[in-house]
FIFIKE-724774 format. One record per residue (C-alpha): residue number from 0; x, y, z; chain. Coordinates in Angstrom, 1 decimal, padded with zeros to 4 digits. Each point is the difference from the previous one (the first is absolute). Example, Ala and Ser with C-alpha at 12.3 -4.5 7.8 and 13.67 -1.06 7.14 Angstrom:
<nodes>
+-----+--------+--------+--------+--------+
! num !      u !      v !      w ! chaine !
+-----+--------+--------+--------+--------+
!   0 !  012.3 ! -004.5 !  007.8 !      A !
!   1 !  001.4 !  003.4 ! -000.7 !      A !
+-----+--------+--------+--------+--------+
</nodes>
This chain:
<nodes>
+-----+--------+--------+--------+--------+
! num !      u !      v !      w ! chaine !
+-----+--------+--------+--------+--------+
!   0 !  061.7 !  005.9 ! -076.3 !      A !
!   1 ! -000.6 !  000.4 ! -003.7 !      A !
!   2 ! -003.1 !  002.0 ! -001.0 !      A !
!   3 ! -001.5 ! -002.6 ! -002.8 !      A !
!   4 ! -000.1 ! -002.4 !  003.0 !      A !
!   5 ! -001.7 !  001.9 !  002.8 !      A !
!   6 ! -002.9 !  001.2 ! -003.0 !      A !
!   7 ! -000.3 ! -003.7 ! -000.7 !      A !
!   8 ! -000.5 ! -001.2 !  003.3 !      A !
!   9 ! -002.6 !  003.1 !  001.1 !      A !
!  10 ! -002.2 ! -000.5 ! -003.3 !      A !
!  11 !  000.0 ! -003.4 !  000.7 !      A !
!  12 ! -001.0 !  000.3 !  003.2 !      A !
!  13 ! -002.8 !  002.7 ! -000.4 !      A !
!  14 ! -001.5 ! -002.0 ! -002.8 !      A !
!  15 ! -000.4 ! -002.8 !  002.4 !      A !
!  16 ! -000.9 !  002.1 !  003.2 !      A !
!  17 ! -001.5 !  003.1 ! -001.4 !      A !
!  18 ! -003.4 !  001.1 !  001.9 !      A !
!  19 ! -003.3 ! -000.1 ! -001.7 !      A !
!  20 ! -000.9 !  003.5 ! -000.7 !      A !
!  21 ! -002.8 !  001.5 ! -002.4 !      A !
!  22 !  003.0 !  002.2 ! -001.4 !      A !
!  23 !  002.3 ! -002.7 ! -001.2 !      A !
!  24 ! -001.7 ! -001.3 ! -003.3 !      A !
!  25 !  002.0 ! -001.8 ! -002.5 !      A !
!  26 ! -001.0 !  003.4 ! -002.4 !      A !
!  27 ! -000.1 !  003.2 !  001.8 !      A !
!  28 ! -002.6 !  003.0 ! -000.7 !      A !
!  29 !  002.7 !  002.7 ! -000.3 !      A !
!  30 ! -002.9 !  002.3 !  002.0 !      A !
!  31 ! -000.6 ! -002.2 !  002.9 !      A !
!  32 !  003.9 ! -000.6 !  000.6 !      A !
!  33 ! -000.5 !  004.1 ! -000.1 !      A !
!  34 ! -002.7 ! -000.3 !  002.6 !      A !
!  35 !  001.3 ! -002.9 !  002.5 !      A !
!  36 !  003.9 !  001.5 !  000.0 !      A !
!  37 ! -001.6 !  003.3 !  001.2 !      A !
!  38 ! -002.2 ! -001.9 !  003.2 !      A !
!  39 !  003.1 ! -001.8 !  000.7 !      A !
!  40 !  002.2 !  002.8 !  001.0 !      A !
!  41 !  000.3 ! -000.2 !  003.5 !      A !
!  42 ! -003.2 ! -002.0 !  000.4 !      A !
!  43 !  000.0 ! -003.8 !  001.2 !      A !
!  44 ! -001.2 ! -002.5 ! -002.3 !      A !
!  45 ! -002.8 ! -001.0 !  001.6 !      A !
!  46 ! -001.5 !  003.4 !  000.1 !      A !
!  47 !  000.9 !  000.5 ! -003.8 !      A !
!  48 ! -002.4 ! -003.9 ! -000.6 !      A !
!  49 ! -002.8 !  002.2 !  001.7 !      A !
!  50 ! -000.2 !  002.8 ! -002.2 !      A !
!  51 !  001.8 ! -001.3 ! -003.3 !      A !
!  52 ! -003.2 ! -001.2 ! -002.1 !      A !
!  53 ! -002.3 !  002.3 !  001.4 !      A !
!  54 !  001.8 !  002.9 ! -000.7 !      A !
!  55 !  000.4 ! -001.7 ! -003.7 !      A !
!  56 ! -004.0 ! -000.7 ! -000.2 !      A !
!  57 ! -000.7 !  003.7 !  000.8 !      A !
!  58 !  002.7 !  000.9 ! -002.8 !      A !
!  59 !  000.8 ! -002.5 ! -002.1 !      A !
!  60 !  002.0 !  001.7 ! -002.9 !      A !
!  61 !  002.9 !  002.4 !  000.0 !      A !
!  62 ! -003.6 !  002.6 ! -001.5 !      A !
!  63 ! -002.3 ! -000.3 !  002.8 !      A !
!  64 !  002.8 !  000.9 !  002.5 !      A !
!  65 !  000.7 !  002.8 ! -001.5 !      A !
!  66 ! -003.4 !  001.0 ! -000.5 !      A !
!  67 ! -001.1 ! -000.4 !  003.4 !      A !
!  68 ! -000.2 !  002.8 !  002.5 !      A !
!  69 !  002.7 !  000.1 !  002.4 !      A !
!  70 ! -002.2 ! -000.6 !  003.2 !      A !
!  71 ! -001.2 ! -002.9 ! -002.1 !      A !
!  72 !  003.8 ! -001.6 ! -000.2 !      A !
!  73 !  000.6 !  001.0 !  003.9 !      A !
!  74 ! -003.4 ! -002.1 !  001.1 !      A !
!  75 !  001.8 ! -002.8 ! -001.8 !      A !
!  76 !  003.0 !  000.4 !  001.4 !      A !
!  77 ! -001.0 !  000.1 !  003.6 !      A !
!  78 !  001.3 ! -001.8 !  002.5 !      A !
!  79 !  003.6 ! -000.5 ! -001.7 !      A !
!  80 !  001.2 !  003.5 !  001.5 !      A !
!  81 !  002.5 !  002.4 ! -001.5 !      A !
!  82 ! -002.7 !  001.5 ! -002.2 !      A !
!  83 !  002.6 !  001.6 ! -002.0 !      A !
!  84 !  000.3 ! -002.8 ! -002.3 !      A !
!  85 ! -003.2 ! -000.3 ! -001.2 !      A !
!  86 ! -000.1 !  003.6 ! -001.1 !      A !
!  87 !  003.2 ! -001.0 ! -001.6 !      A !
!  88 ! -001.7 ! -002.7 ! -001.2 !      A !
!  89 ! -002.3 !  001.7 ! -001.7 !      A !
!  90 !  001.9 !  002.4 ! -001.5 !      A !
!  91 !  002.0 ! -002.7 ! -001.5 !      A !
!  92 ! -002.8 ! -001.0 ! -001.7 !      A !
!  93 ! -001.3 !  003.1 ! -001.1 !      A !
!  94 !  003.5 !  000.4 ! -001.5 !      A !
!  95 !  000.2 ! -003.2 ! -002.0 !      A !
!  96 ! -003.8 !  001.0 ! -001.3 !      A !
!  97 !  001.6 !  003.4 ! -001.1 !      A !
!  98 !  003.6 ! -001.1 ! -001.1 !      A !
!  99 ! -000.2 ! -004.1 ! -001.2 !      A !
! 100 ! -003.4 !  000.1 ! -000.8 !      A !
! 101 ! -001.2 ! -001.9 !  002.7 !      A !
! 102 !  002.7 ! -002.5 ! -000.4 !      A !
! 103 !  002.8 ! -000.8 !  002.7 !      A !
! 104 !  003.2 !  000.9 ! -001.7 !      A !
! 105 !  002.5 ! -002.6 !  000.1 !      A !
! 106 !  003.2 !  001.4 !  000.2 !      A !
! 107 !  001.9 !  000.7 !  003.0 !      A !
! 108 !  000.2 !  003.9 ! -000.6 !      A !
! 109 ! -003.5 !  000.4 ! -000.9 !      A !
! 110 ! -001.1 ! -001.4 !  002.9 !      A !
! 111 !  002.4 !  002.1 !  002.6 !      A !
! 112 ! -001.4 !  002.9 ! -001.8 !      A !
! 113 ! -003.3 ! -000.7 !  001.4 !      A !
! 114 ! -001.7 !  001.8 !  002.8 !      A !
! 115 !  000.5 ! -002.1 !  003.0 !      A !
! 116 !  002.2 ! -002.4 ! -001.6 !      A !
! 117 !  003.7 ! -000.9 !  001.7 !      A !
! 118 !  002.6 ! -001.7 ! -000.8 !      A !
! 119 ! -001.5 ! -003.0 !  002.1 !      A !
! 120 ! -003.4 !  000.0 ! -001.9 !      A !
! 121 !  001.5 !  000.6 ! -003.4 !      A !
! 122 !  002.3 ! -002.7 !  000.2 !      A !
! 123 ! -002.0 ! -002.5 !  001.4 !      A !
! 124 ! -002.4 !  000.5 ! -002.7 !      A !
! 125 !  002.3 !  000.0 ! -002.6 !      A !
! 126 !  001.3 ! -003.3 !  001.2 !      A !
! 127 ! -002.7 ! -001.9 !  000.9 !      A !
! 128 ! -002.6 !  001.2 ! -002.6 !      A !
! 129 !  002.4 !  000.9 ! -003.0 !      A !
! 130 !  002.9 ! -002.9 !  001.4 !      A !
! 131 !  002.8 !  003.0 ! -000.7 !      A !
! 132 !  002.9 ! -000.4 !  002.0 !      A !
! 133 ! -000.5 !  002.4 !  002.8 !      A !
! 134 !  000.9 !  000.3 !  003.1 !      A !
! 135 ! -002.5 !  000.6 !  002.9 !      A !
! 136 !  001.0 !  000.9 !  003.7 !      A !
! 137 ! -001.8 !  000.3 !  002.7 !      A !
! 138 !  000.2 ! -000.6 !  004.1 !      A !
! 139 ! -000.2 ! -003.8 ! -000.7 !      A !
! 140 !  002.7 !  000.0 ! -002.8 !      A !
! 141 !  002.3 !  002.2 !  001.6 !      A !
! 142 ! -000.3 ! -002.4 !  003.4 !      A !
! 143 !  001.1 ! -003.1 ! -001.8 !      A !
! 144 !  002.7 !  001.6 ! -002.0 !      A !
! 145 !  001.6 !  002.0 !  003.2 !      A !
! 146 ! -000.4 ! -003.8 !  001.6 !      A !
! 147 !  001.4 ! -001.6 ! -002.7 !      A !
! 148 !  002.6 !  001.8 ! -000.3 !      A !
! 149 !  000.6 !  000.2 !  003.9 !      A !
! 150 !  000.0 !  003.9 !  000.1 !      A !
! 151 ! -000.9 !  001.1 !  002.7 !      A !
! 152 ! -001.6 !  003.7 ! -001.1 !      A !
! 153 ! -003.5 !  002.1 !  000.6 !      A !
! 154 ! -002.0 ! -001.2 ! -002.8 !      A !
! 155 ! -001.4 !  003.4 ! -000.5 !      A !
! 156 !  003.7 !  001.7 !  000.0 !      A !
! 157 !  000.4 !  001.5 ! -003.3 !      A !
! 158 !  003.3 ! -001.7 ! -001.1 !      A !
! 159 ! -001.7 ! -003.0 !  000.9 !      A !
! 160 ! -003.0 !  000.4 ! -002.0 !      A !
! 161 !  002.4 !  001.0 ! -003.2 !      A !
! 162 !  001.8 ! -003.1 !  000.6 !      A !
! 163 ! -002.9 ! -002.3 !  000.2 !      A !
! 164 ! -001.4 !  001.1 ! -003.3 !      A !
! 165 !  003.1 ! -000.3 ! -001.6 !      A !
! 166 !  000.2 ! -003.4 !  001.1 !      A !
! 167 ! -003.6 ! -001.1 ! -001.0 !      A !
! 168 !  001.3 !  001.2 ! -003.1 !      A !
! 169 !  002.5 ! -002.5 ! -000.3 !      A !
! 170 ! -002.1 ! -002.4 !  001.4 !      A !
! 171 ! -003.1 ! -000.1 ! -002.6 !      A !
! 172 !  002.8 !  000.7 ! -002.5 !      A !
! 173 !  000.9 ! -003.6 !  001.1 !      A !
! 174 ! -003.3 ! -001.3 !  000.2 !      A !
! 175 ! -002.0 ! -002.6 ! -002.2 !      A !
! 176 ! -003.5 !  002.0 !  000.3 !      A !
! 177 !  000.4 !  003.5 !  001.0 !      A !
! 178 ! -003.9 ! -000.3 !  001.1 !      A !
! 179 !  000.7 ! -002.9 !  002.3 !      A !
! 180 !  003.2 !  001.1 !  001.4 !      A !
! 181 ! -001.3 !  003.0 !  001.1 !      A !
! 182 ! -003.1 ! -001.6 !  002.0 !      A !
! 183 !  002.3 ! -002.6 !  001.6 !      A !
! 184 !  001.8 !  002.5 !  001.0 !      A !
! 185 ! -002.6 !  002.4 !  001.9 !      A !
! 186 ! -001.8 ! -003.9 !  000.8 !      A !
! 187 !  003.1 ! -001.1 !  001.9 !      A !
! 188 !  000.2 !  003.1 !  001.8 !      A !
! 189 ! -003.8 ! -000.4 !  000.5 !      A !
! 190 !  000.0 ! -003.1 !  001.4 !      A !
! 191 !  003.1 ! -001.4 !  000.9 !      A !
! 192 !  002.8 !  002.7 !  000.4 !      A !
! 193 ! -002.3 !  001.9 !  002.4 !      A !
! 194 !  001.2 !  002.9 !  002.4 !      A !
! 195 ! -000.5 ! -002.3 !  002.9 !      A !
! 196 ! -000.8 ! -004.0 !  000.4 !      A !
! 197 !  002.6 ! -000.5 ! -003.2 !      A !
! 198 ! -000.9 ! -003.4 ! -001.4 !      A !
! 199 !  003.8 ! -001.2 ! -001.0 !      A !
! 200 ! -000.8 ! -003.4 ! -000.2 !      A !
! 201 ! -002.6 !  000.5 ! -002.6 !      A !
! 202 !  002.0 !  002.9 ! -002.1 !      A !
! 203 !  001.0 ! -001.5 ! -003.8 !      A !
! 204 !  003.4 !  002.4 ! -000.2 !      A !
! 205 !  001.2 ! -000.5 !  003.8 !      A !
! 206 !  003.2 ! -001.8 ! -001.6 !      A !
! 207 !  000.4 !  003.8 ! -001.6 !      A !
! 208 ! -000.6 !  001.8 !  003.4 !      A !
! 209 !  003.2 !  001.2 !  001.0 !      A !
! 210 ! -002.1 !  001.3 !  003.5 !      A !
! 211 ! -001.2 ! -003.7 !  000.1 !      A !
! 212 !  003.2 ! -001.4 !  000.2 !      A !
! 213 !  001.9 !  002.6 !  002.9 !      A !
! 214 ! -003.0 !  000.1 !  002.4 !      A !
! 215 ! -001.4 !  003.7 ! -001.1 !      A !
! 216 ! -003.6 ! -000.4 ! -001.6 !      A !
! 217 ! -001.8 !  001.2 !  002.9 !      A !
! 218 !  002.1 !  003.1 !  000.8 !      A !
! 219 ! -000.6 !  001.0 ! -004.4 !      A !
! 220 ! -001.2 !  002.9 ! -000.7 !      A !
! 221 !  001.2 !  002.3 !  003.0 !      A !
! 222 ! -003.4 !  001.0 !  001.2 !      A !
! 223 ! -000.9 !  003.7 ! -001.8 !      A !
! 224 ! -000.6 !  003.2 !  002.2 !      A !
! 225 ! -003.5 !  000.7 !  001.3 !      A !
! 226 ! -002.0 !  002.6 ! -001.5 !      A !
! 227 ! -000.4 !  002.3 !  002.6 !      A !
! 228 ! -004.3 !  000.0 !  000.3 !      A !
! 229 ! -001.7 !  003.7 !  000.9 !      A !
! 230 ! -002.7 !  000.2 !  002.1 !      A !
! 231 ! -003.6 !  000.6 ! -001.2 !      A !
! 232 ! -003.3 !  000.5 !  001.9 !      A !
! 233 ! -003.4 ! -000.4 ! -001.8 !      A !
! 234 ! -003.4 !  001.1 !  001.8 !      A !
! 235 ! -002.5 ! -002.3 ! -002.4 !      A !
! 236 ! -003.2 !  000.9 !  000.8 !      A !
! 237 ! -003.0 ! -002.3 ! -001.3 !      A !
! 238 ! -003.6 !  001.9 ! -001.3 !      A !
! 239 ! -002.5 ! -002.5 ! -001.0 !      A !
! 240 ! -003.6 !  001.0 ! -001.6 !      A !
! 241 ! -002.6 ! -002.0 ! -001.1 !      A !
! 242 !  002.5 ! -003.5 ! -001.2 !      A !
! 243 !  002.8 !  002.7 ! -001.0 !      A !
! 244 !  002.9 !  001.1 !  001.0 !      A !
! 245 !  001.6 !  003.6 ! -000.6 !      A !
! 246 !  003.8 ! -000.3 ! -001.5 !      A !
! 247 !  002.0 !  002.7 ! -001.5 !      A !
! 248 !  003.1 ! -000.6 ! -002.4 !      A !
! 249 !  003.6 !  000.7 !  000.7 !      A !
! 250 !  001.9 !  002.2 ! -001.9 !      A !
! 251 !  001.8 ! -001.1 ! -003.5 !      A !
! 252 !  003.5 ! -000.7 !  001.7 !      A !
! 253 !  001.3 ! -000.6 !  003.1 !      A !
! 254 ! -000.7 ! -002.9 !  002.4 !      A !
! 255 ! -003.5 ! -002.1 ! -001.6 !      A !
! 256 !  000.2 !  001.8 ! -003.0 !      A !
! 257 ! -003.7 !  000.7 ! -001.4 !      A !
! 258 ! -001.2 ! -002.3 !  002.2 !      A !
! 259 ! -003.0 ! -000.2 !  002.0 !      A !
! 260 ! -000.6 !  000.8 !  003.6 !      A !
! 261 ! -002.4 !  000.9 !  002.7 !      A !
! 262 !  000.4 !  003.5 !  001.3 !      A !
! 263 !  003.4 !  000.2 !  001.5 !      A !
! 264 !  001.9 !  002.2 !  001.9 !      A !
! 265 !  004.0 ! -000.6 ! -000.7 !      A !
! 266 !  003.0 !  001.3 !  002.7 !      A !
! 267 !  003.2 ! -001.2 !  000.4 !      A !
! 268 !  000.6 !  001.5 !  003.4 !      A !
! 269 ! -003.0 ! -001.4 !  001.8 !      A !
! 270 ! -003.3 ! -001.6 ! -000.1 !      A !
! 271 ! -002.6 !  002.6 ! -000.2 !      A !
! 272 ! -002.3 !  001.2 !  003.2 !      A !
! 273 ! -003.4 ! -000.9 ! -000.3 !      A !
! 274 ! -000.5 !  004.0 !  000.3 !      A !
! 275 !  002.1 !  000.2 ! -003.5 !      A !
! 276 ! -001.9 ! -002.5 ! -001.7 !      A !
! 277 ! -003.7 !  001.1 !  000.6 !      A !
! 278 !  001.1 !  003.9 ! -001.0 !      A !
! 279 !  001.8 ! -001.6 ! -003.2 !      A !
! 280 ! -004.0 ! -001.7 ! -000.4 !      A !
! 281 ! -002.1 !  002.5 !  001.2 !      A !
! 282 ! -001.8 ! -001.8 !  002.7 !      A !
! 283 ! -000.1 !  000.0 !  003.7 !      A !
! 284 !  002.2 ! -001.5 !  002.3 !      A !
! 285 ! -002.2 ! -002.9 !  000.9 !      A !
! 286 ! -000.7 ! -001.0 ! -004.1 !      A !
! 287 !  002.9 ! -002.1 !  000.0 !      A !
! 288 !  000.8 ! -002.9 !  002.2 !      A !
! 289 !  003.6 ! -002.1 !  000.0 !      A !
! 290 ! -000.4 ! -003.7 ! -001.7 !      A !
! 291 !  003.5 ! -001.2 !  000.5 !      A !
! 292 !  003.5 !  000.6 ! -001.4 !      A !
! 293 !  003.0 ! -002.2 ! -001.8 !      A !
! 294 !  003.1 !  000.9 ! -001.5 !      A !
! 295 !  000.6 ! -000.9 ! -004.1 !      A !
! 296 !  003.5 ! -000.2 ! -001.0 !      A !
! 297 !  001.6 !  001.0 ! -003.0 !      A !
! 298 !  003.6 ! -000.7 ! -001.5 !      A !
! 299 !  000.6 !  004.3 !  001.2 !      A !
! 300 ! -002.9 !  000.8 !  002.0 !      A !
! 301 ! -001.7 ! -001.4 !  003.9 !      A !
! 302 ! -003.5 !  001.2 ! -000.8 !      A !
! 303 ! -001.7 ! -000.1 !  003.4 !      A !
! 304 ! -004.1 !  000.3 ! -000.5 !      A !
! 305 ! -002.5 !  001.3 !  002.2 !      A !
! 306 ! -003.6 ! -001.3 ! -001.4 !      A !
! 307 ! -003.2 !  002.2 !  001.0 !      A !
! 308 ! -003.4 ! -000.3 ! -000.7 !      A !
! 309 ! -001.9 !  002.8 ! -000.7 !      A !
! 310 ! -003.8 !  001.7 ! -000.3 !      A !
! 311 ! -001.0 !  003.1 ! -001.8 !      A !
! 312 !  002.8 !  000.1 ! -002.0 !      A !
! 313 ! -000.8 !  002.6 ! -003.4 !      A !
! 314 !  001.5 ! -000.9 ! -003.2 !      A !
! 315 !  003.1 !  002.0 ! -001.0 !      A !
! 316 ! -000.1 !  001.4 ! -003.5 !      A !
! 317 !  002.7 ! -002.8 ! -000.9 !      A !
! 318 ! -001.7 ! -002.7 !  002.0 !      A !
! 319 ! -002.6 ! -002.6 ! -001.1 !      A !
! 320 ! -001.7 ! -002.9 !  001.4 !      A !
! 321 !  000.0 ! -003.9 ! -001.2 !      A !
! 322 ! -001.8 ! -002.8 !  000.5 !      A !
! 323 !  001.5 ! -002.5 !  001.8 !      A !
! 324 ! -000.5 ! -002.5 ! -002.7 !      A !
! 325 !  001.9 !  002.0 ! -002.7 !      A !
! 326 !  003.6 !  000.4 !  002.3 !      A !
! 327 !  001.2 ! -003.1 ! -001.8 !      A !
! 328 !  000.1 !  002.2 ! -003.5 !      A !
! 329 !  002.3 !  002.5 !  001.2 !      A !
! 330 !  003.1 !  001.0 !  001.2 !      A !
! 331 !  000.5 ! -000.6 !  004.0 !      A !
! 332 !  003.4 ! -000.9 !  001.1 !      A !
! 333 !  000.0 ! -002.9 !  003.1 !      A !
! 334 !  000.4 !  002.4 !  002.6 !      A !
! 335 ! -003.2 !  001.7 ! -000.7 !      A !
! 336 ! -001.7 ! -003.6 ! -000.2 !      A !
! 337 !  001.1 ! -000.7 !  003.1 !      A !
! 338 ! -001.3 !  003.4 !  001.1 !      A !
! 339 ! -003.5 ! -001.4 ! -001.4 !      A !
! 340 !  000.4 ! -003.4 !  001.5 !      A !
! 341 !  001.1 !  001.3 !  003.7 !      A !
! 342 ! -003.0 !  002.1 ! -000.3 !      A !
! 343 ! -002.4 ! -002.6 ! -001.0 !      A !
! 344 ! -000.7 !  001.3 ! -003.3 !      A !
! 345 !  001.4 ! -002.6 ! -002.4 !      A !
+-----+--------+--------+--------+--------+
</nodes>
């Protein structure tokens, strides 16, 4: 195996094979790298193609995002989960408003200095925006390389993740085009060197895959511990007046972060009596009547819900109500839509 080689063949390949993607423009807006990197982080593709360009039409400059209100960016981002990286997001930009003058900073260091902003991010914009020789690792990279070089590891073991940069570093050290080395890279881990269903026969470095050739692709990377998931019961209980609906928001960390919610009663040892709720509302026992239930998973939480509908309901201090029409223009995370949608609502 010689490194010059194996680059070759990949930016070959990718340049032949590469998807179509809004993102991947001959000349990349150093801002909406910024923006698509972020949605991409633990996100699937074809959830990122959803929200990509709208979120770019509601903010279209590194200015506006920062500008914009928080609950403004978390409407945007809704429906792509782990909320914390749009407020990262936007603190980014703030940041480059306040520090670069609006402008993305190129260098490697500037950009890890950023709120938000990993090694990951940093170097895949540096490399595919700026074409600077950095490396970028992620679970995709890190798959190919432990298969590559038949090592069979955790891919989230520490030594493991120390080695893996340190050979992408060789690697786009080796390469032709940083920028398109380190796509094919994360595309042939994408698409073709997969956790399961590997595609061999279609992989342009298999005659470099040293877990190719002895019969160990499948059992690379040695599967990762389970997070162990806590238990959480939510009592959502559904007021509707006149079109509207009341909602509360959640506090500014924790779980939904500054999101929005309808009132909801939160216990991790049980699902709350019916008795418990209407005290917590300040209405009789027969106010509230059960709509259904489902459990929402998270990567470290089994959040079972209990949905109610409710009547007489009086507006907490910190409550407010909504018309139906305006939920789309703020923040509600998916297992609160459902809540609406089991409920009839949306």
């Amino acid at each position: 195996m010689t490194d010059p080689r194996l680059t070759a063949q990949l930016e070959t390949w990718f340049k032949a094979n590469a998807r179509d993607l809004p993102w991947r423009l001959d000349v990349r807006d150093p801002y909406h790298a910024l923006v698509c990197e972020c949605m991409l982080q633990q996100t699937q593709v074809s959830r990122v193609l959803e929200k990509y360009q709208p979120f770019l039409d509601r903010f279209p400059t590194v200015q506006s995002l920062a500008d914009a209100p928080e609950d403004d960016v978390l409407a945007a981002w809704a429906g792509l989960g782990y909320y914390r990286r749009a407020r990262m997001l936007h603190a980014c930009a703030q940041a480059i408003v306040e520090k670069h003058g609006g402008v993305v900073p190129e260098s490697l260091d500037a950009l890890q200095a950023l709120p938000g902003i990993g090694r990951y991010t940093a170097g895949a914009i540096a490399s595919m925006v700026f074409h600077q020789r950095a490396p970028i690792v992620d679970g995709n990279v890190t798959r190919v390389l432990l298969r590559v070089h038949n090592k069979p590891e955790p891919q989230t073991d520490k030594d493991t993740v120390k080695w893996a940069w340190h050979r992408a570093g060789e690697l786009v050290q080796a390469a032709t085009d940083p920028a398109v080395f380190n796509e094919a890279m994360m595309e042939l881990g994408a698409t073709i060197c997969t956790p399961k269903n590997i595609r061999c026969d279609s992989c342009p470095i298999r005659s470099h895959c040293r877990a190719f050739k002895s019969g160990t692709t499948e059992s690379i990377p040695l599967p990762k511990p389970k997070a162990k998931q806590k238990p959480m019961y939510c009592s959502a209980v559904i007021a509707a007046e006149n079109g509207s609906i009341l909602l509360e928001q959640r506090p500014p960390s924790g779980m939904w972060a500054n999101m929005y919610q309808v009132p909801t009663i939160e216990r991790d040892d049980r699902q709350s009596t019916p008795e418990e709720i209407t005290t917590h509302l300040g209405v009789g026992v027969d106010s509230i009547e059960p709509t259904g239930s489902f459990t929402h998973i998270t990567t470290h939480r089994i959040v079972e819900f209990a949905i109610y509908r409710a009547k007489g309901v009086i507006r907490a201090p910190h409550q407010h109500y909504r018309t139906l029409e305006t939920l789309n223009e703020i923040a509600l995370s998916n297992a609160q839509r459902k809540v609406l949608a089991m409920a009839g609502v949306e």
